[in-house]
VOBA-1610 file (N, C-alpha, C; in pm, whole numbers, padded with zeros to 5 digits, always signed):
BEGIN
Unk+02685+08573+18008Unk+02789+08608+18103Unk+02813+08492+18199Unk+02916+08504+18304Unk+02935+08380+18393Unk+02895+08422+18490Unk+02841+08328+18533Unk+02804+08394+18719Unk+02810+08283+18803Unk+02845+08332+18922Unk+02836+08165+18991Unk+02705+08199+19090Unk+02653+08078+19095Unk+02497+08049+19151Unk+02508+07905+19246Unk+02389+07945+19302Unk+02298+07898+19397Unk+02175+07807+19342Unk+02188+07686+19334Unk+02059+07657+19253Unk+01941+07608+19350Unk+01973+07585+19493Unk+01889+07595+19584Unk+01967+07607+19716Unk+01889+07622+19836Unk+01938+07591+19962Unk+02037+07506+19972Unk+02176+07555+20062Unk+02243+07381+20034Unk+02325+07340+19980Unk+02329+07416+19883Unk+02334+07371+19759Unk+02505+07404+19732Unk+02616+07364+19634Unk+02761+07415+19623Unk+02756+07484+19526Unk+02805+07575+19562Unk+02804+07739+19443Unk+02863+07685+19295Unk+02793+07678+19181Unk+02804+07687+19027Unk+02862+07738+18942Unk+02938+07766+18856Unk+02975+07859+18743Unk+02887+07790+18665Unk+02782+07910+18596Unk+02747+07876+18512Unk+02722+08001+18374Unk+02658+08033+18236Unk+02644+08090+18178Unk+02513+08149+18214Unk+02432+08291+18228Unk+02325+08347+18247Unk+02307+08478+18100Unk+02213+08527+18093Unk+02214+08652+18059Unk+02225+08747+18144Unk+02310+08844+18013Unk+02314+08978+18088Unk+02171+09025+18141Unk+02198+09070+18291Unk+02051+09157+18304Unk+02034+09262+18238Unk+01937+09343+18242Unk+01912+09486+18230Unk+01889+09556+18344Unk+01934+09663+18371Unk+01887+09788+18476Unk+01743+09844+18453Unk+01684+09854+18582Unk+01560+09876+18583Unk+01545+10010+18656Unk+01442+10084+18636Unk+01405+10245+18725Unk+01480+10234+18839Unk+01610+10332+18843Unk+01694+10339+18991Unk+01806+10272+19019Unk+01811+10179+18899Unk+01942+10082+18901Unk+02045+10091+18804Unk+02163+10037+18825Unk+02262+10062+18765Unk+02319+09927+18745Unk+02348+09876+18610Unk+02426+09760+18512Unk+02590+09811+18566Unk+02670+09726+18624Unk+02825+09730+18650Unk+02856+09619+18536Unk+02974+09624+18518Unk+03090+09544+18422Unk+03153+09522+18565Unk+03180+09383+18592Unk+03218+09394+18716Unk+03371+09333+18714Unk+03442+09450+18791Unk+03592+09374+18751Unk+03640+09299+18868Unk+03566+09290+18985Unk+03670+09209+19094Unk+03517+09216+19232Unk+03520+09104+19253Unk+03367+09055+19396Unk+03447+09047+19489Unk+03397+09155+19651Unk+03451+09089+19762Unk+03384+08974+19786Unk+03418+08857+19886Unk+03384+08778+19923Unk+03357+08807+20084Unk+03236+08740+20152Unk+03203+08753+20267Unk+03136+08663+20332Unk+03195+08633+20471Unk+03101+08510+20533Unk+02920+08478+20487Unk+02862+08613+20491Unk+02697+08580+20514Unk+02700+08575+20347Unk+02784+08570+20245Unk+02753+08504+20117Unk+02778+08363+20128Unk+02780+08291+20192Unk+02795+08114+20242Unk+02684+08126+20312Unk+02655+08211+20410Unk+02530+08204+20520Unk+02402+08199+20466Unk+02399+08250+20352Unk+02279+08291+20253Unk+02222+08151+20167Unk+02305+08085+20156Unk+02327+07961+20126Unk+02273+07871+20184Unk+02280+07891+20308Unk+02263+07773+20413Unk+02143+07837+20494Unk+02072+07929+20424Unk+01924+07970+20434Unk+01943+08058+20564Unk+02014+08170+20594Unk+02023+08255+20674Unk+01907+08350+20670Unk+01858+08365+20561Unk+01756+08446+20541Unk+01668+08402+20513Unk+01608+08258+20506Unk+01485+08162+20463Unk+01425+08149+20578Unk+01234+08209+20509Unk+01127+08230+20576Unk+01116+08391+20602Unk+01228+08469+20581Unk+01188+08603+20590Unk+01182+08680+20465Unk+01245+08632+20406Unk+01272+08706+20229Unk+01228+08553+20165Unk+01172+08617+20029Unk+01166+08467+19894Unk+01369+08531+19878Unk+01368+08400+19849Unk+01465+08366+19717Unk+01442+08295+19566Unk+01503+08391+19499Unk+01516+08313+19314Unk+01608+08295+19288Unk+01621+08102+19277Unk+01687+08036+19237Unk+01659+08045+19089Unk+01794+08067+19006Unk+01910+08017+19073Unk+01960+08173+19118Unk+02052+08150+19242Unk+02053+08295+19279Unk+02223+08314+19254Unk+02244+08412+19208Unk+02329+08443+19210Unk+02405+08500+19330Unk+02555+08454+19369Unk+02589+08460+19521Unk+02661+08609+19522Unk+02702+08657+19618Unk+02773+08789+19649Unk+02707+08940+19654Unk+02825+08974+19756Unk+02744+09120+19812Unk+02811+09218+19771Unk+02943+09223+19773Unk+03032+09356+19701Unk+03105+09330+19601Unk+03097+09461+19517Unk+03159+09465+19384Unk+03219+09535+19329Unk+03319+09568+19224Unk+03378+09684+19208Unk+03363+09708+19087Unk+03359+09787+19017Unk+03394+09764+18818Unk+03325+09887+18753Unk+03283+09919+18651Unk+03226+10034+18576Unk+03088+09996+18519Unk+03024+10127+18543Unk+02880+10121+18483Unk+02895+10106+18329Unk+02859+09984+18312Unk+02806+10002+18159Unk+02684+10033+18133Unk+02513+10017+18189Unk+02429+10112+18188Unk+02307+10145+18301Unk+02279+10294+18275Unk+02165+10307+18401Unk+02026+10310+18348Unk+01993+10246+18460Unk+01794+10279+18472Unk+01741+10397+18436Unk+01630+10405+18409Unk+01602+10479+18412Unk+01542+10558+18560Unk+01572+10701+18521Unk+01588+10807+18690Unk+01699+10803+18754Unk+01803+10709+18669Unk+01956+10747+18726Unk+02014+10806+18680Unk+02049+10957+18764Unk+02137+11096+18741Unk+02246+11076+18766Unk+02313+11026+18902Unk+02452+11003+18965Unk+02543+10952+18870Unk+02503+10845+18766Unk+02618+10787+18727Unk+02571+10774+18591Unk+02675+10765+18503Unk+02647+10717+18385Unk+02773+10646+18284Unk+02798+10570+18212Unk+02843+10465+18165Unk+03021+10519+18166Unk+03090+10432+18201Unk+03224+10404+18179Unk+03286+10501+18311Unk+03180+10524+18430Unk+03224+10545+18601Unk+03243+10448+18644Unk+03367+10442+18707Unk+03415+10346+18774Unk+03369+10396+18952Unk+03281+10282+19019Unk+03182+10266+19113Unk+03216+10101+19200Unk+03158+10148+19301Unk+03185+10039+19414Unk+03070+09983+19480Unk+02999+09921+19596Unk+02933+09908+19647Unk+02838+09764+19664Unk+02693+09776+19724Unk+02663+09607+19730Unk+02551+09589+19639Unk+02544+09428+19593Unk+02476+09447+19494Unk+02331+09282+19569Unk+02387+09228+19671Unk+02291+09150+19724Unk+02122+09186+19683Unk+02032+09111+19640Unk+01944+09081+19592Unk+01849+08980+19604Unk+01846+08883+19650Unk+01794+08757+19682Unk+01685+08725+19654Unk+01580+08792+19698Unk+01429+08824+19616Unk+01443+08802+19459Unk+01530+08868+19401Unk+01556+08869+19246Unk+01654+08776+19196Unk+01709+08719+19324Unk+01848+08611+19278Unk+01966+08682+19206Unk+01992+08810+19236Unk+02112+08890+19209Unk+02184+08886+19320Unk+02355+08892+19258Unk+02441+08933+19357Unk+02581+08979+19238Unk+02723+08967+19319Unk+02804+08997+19262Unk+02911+08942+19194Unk+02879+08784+19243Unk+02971+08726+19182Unk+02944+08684+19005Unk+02968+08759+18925Unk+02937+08750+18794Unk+03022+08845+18687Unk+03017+08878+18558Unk+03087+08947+18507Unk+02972+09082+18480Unk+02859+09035+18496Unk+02751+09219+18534Unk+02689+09170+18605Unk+02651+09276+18693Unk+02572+09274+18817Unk+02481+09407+18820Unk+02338+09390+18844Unk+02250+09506+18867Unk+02260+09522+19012Unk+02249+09652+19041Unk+02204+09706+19208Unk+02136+09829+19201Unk+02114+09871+19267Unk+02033+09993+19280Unk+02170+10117+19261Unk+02140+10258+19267Unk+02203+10323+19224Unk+02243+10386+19358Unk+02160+10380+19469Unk+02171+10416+19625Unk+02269+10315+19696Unk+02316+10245+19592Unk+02384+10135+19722Unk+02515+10083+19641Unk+02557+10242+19565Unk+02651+10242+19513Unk+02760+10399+19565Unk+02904+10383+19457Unk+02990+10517+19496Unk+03036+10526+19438Unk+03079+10658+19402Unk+03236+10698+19271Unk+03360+10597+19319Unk+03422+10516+19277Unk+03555+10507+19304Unk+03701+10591+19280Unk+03775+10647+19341Unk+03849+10713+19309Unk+03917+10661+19187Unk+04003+10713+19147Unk+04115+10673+19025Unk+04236+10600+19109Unk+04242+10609+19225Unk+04369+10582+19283Unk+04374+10448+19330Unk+04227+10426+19350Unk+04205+10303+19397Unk+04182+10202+19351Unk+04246+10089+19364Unk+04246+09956+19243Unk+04061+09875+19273Unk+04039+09810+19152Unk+03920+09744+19189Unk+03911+09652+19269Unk+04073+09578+19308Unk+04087+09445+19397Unk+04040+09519+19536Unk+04049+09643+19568Unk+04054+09683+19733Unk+03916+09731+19759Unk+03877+09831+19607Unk+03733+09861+19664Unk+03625+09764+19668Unk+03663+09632+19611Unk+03545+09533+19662Unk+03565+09445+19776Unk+03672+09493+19784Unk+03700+09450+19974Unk+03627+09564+20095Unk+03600+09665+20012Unk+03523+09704+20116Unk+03391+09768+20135Unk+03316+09734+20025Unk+03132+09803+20083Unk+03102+09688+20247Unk+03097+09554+20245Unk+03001+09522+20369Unk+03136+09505+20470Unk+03213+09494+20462Unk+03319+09466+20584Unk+03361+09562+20636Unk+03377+09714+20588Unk+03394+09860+20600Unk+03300+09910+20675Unk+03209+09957+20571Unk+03028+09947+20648Unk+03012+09918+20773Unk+03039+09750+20787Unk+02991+09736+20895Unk+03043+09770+20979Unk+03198+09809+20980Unk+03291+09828+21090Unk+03254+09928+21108Unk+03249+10049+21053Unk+03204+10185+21045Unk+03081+10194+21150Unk+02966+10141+21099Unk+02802+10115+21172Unk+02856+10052+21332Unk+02918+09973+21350Unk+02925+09873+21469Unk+03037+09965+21557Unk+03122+10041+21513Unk+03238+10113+21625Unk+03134+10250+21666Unk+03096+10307+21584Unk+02977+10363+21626Unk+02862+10377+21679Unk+02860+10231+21670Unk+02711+10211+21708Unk+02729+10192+21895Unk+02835+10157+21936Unk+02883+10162+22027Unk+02921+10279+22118Unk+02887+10430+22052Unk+02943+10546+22073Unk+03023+10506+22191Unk+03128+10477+22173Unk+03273+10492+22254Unk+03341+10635+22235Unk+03435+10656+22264Unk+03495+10780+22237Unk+03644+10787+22300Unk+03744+10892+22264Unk+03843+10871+22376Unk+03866+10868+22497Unk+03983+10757+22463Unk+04019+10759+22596Unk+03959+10586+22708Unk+03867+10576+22596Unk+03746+10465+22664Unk+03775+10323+22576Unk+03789+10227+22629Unk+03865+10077+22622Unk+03703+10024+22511Unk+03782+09976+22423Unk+03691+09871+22342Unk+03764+09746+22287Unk+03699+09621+22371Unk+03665+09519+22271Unk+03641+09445+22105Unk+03783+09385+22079Unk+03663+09431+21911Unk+03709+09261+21941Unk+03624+09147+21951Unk+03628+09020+21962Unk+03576+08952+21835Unk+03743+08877+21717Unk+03718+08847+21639Unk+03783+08950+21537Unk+03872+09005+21578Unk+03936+09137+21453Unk+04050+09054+21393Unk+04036+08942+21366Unk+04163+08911+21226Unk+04106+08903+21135Unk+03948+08919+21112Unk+03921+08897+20946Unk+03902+09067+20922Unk+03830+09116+20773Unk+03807+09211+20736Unk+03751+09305+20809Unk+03670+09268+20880Unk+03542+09407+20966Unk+03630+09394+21120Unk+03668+09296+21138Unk+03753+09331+21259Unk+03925+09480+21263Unk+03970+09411+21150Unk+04049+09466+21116Unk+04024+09657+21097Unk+03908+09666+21013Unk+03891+09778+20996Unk+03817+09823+21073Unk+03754+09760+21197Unk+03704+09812+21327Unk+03829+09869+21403Unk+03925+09827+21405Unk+04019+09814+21466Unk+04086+09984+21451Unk+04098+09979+21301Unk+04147+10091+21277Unk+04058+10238+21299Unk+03953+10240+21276Unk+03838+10301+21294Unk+03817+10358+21392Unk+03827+10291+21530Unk+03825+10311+21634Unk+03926+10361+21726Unk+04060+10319+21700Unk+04191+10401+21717Unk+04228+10507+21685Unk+04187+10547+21503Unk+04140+10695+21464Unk+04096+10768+21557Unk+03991+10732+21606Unk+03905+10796+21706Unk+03935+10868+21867Unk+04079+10808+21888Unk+04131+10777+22019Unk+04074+10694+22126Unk+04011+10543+22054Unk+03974+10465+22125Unk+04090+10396+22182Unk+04106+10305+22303Unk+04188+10196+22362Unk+04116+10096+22307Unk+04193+10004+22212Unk+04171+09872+22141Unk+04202+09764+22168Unk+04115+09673+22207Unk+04147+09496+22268Unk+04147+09471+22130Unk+04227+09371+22078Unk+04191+09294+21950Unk+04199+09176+21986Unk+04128+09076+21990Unk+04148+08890+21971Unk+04189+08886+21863Unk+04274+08743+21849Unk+04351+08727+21755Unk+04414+08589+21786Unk+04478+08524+21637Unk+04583+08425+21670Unk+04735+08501+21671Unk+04796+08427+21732Unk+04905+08460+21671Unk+04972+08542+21602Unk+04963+08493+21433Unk+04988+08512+21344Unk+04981+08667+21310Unk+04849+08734+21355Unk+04774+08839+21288Unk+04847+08929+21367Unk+04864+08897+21540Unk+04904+09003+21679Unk+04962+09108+21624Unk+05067+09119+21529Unk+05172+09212+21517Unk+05091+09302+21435Unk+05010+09252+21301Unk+04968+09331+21211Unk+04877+09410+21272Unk+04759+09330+21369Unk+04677+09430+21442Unk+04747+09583+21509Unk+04840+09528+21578Unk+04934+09653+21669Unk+04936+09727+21594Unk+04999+09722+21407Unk+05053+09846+21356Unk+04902+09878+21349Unk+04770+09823+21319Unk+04656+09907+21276Unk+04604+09981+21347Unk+04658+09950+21512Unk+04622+10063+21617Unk+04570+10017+21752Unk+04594+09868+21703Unk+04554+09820+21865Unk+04656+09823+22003Unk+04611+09826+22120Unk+04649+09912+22186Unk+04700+09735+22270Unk+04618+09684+22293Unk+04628+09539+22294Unk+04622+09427+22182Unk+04633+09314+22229Unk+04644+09206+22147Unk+04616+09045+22276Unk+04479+08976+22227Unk+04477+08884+22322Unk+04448+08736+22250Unk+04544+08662+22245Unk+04546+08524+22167Unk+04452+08429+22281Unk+04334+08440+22144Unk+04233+08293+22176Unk+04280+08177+22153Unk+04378+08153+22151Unk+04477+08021+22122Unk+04529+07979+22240Unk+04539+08077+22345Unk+04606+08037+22466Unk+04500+08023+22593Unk+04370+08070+22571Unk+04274+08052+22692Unk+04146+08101+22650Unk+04054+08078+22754Unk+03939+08157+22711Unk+03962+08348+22714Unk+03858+08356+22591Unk+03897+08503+22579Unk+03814+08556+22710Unk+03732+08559+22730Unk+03681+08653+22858Unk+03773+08650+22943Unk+03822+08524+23024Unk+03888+08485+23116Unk+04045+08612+23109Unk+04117+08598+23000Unk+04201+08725+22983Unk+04180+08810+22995Unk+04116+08867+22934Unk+04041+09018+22946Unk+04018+09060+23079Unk+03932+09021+23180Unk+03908+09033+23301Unk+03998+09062+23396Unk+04122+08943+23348Unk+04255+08965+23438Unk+04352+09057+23428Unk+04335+09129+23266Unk+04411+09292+23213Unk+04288+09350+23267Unk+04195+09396+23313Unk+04075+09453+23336Unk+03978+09394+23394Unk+04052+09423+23559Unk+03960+09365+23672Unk+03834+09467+23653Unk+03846+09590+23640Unk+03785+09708+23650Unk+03632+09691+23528Unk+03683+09586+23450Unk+03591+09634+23323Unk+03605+09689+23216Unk+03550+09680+23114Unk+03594+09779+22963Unk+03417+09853+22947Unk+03447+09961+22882Unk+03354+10056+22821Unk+03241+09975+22690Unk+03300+09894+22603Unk+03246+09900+22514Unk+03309+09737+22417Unk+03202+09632+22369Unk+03261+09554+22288Unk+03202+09539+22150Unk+03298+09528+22054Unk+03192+09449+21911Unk+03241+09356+21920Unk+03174+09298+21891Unk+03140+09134+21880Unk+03132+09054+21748Unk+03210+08992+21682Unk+03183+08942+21551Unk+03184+08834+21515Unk+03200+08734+21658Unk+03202+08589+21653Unk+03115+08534+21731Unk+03108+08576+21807Unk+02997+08502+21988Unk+02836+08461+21912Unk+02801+08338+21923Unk+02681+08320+21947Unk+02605+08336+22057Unk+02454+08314+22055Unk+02393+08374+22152Unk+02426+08253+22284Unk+02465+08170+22285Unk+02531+08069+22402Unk+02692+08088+22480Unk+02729+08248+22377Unk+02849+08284+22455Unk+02821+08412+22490Unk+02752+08519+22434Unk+02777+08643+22411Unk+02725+08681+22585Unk+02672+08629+22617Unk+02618+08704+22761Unk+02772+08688+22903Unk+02883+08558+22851Unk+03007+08530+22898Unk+03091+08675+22855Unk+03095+08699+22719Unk+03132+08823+22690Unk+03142+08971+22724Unk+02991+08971+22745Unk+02915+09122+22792Unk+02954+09088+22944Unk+02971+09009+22993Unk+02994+09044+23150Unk+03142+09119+23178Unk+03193+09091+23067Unk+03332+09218+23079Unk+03324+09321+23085Unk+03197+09378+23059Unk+03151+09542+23035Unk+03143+09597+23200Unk+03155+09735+23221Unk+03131+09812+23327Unk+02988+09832+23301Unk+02944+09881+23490Unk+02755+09933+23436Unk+02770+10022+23352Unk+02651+09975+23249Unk+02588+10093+23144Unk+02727+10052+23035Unk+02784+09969+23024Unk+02855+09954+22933Unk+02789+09865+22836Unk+02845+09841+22689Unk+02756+09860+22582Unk+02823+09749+22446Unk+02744+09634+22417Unk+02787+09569+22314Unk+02685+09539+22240Unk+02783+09541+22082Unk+02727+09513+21947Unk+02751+09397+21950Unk+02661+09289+21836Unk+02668+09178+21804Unk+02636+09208+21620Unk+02750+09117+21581Unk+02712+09084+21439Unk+02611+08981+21358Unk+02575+08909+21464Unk+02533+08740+21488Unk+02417+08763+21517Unk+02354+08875+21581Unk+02227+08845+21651Unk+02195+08787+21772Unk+02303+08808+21835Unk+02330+08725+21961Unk+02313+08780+22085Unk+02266+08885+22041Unk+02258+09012+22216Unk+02086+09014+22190Unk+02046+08985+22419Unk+01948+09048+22408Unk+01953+09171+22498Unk+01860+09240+22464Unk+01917+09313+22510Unk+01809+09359+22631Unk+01695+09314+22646Unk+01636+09256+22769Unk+01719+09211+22889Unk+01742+09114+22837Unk+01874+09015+22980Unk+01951+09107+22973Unk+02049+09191+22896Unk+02151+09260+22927Unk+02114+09405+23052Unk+02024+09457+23035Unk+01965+09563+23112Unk+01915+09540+23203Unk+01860+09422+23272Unk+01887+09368+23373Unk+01992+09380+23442Unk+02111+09312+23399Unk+02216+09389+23486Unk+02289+09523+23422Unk+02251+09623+23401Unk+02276+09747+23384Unk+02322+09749+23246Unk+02344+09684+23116Unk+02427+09653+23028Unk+02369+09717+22910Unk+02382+09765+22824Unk+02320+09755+22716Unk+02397+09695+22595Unk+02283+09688+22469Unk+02308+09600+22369Unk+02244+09592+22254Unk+02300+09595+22146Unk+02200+09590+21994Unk+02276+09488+21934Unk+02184+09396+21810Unk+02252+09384+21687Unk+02241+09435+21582Unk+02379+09455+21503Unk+02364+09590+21434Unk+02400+09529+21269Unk+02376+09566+21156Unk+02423+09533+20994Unk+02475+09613+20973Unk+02550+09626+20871Unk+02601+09718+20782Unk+02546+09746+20684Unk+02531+09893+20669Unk+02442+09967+20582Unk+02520+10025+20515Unk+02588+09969+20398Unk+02647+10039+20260Unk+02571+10176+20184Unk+02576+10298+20288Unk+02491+10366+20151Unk+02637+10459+20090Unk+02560+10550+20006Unk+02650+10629+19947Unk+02784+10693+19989Unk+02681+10799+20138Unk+02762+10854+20201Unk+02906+10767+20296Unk+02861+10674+20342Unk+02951+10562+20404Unk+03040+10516+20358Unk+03046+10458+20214Unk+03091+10415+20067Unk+03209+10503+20081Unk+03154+10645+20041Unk+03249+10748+20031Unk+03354+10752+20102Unk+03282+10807+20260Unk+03432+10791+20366Unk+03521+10722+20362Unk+03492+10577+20332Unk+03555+10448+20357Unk+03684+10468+20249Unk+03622+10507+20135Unk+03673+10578+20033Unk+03807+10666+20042Unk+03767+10747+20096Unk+03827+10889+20156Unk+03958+10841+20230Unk+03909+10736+20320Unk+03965+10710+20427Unk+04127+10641+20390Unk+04042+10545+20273Unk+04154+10463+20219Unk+04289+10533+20082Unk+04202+10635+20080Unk+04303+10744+20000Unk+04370+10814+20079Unk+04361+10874+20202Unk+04477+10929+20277Unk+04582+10869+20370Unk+04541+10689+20366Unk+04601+10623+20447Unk+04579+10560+20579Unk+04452+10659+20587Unk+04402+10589+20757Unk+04311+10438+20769Unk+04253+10431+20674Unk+04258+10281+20659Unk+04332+10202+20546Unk+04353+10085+20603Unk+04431+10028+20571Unk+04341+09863+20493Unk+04390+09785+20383Unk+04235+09679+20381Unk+04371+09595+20338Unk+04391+09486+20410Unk+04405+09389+20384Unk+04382+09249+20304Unk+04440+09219+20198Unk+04364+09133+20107Unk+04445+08974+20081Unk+04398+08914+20188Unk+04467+08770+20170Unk+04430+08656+20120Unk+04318+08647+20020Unk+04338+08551+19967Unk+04243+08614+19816Unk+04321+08638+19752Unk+04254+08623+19570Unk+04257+08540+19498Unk+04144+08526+19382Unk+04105+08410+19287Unk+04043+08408+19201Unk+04070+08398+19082Unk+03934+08394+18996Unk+03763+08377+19015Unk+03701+08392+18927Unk+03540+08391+19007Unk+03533+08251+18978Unk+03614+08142+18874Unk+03556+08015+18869Unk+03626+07941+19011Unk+03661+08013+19123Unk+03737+07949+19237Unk+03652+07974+19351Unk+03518+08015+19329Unk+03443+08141+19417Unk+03384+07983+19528Unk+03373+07870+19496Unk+03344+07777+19597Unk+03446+07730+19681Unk+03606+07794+19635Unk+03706+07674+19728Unk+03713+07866+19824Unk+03668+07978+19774Unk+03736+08111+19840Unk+03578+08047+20005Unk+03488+08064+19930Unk+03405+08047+20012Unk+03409+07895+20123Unk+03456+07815+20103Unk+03532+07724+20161Unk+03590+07757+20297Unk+03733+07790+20178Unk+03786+07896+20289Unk+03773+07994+20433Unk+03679+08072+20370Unk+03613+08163+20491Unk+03565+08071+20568Unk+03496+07985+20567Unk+03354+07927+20627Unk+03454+07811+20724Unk+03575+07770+20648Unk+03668+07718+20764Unk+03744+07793+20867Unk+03730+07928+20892Unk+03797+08052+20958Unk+03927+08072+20926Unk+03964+08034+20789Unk+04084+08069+20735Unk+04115+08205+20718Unk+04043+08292+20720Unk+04072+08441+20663Unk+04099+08539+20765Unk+04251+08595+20720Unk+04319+08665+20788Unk+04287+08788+20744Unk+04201+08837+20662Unk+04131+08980+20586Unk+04092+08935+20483Unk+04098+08986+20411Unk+03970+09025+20293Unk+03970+08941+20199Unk+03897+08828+20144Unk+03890+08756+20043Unk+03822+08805+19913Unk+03850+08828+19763Unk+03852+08888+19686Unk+03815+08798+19594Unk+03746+08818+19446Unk+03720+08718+19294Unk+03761+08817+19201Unk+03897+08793+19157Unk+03899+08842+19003Unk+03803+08804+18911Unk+03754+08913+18852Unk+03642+08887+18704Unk+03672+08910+18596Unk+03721+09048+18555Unk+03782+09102+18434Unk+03882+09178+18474Unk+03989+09218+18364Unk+04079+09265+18373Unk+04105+09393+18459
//
């Protein structure tokens, strides 16, 4: 099969020929027809996770996938061959991921895909969904109450965006330009171009008073505490980055986590659900074959992506 790989730290992502794996107790073999693409699949690369996990090189890169079971492990009930299924297939320990034409994952960190839904959209959304899902929540905001989503023109912003407006949240979105209008229709209530000043500095001046609640999906830990000072006491930010402590923040009355996205079943589903009745919406701006999976990843890693970057695999 083709897969594109990792042959060490560092290293520029490969097409190369592998064998098919096999599914092992709990796992499930996909035919994979289309890989989302995602920043921390470049990050992974550049040893985001080295010294806490092994990696096996050569590793195969990517986290979400879309396509049909061709076969299960054994002790897998949920699914069985020619279901069309979604979800993440990251691996690193084993040097699995999704960018390939089969991919093993576990059978828990998968979902039915509807019929309605094309494979280009549902692999746009196990980790960028997820996380938006985990992070607008994790924030318990609620109506009526102003949130921050700093950094909503790519995928998890976007669908934070929407997520949270569902909800009857008040929505700040950062943004260039370009994106301002599309955010509005997704439900933002605002729109504040980091192109024209510092973002805190705006914010403050629409909201002398303070906001309730921020996610955070860009700030390193040398900005994020500039950030969180926009919050009211006892007001409350996520970090995607790892960039909140949340020590210093409670000090001055603040609180703070960093939070992942946890693709399980049930989550999968909603996201699912969600995108079949219309309330979310997934944006997909840049597609490519999987032998293009180093210029897509490129891409991202230059902050080109206005939503969801995608790898055609099979038909």
């Amino acid at each position: 099969m083709r897969a594109v790989v990792a042959t060490a730290f560092d290293t520029e992502p490969e097409l190369v020929e592998l064998d098919v794996p096999e599914p092992g107790p709990g796992e499930v073999l996909v035919r994979v027809a289309a890989a989302g693409v995602n920043p921390f699949d470049w990050k992974v690369v550049e040893g985001a996770m080295r010294g806490s996990v092994g990696h096996a090189f050569p590793l195969i890169l990517g986290s979400d996938a879309a396509g049909t079971v061709e076969l299960v492990g054994d002790g897998v009930e949920r699914f069985e061959p020619g279901d069309r299924v979604f979800g993440q297939f990251m691996d690193v320990q084993h040097g699995r991921g999704s960018y390939a034409e089969f991919a093993v994952t576990k059978a828990a960190k998968l979902a039915r895909l509807p019929d309605a839904i094309p494979f280009d959209l549902a692999a746009a959304l196990p980790t960028a969904g997820s996380a938006a899902h985990d992070f607008v929540e994790g924030t318990g905001t609620g109506p009526g109450q102003t949130l921050l989503v700093n950094g909503a023109s790519g995928g998890v912003g976007q669908a934070a965006v929407q997520i949270a407006a569902a909800q009857g949240v008040r929505v700040i979105a950062t943004t260039d330009p370009g994106t301002a209008a599309y955010l509005r229709e997704l439900g933002a209530a605002e729109t504040v171009d980091f192109t024209e000043g510092d973002t805190a500095d705006q914010v403050r001046v629409a909201h002398p008073g303070g906001i309730d609640a921020i996610v955070d999906l860009i700030s390193g830990p040398e900005r994020i505490e500039a950030i969180a000072s926009l919050l009211r006491p006892n007001g409350v930010i996520v970090s995607s980055n790892g960039a909140v402590d949340a020590e210093l923040l409670a000090v001055h009355g603040l609180r703070g986590a960093n939070l992942y996205a946890n693709a399980n079943p049930a989550t999968l589903a909603s996201l699912a659900e969600s995108v079949e009745r219309g309330s979310l919406r997934v944006r997909i701006d840049y597609k490519v074959p999987l032998e293009d999976a180093a210029l897509a990843l490129g891409r991202l890693k230059e902050g080109k992506a206005r939503g969801k970057t995608v790898l055609t695999v099979a038909p």
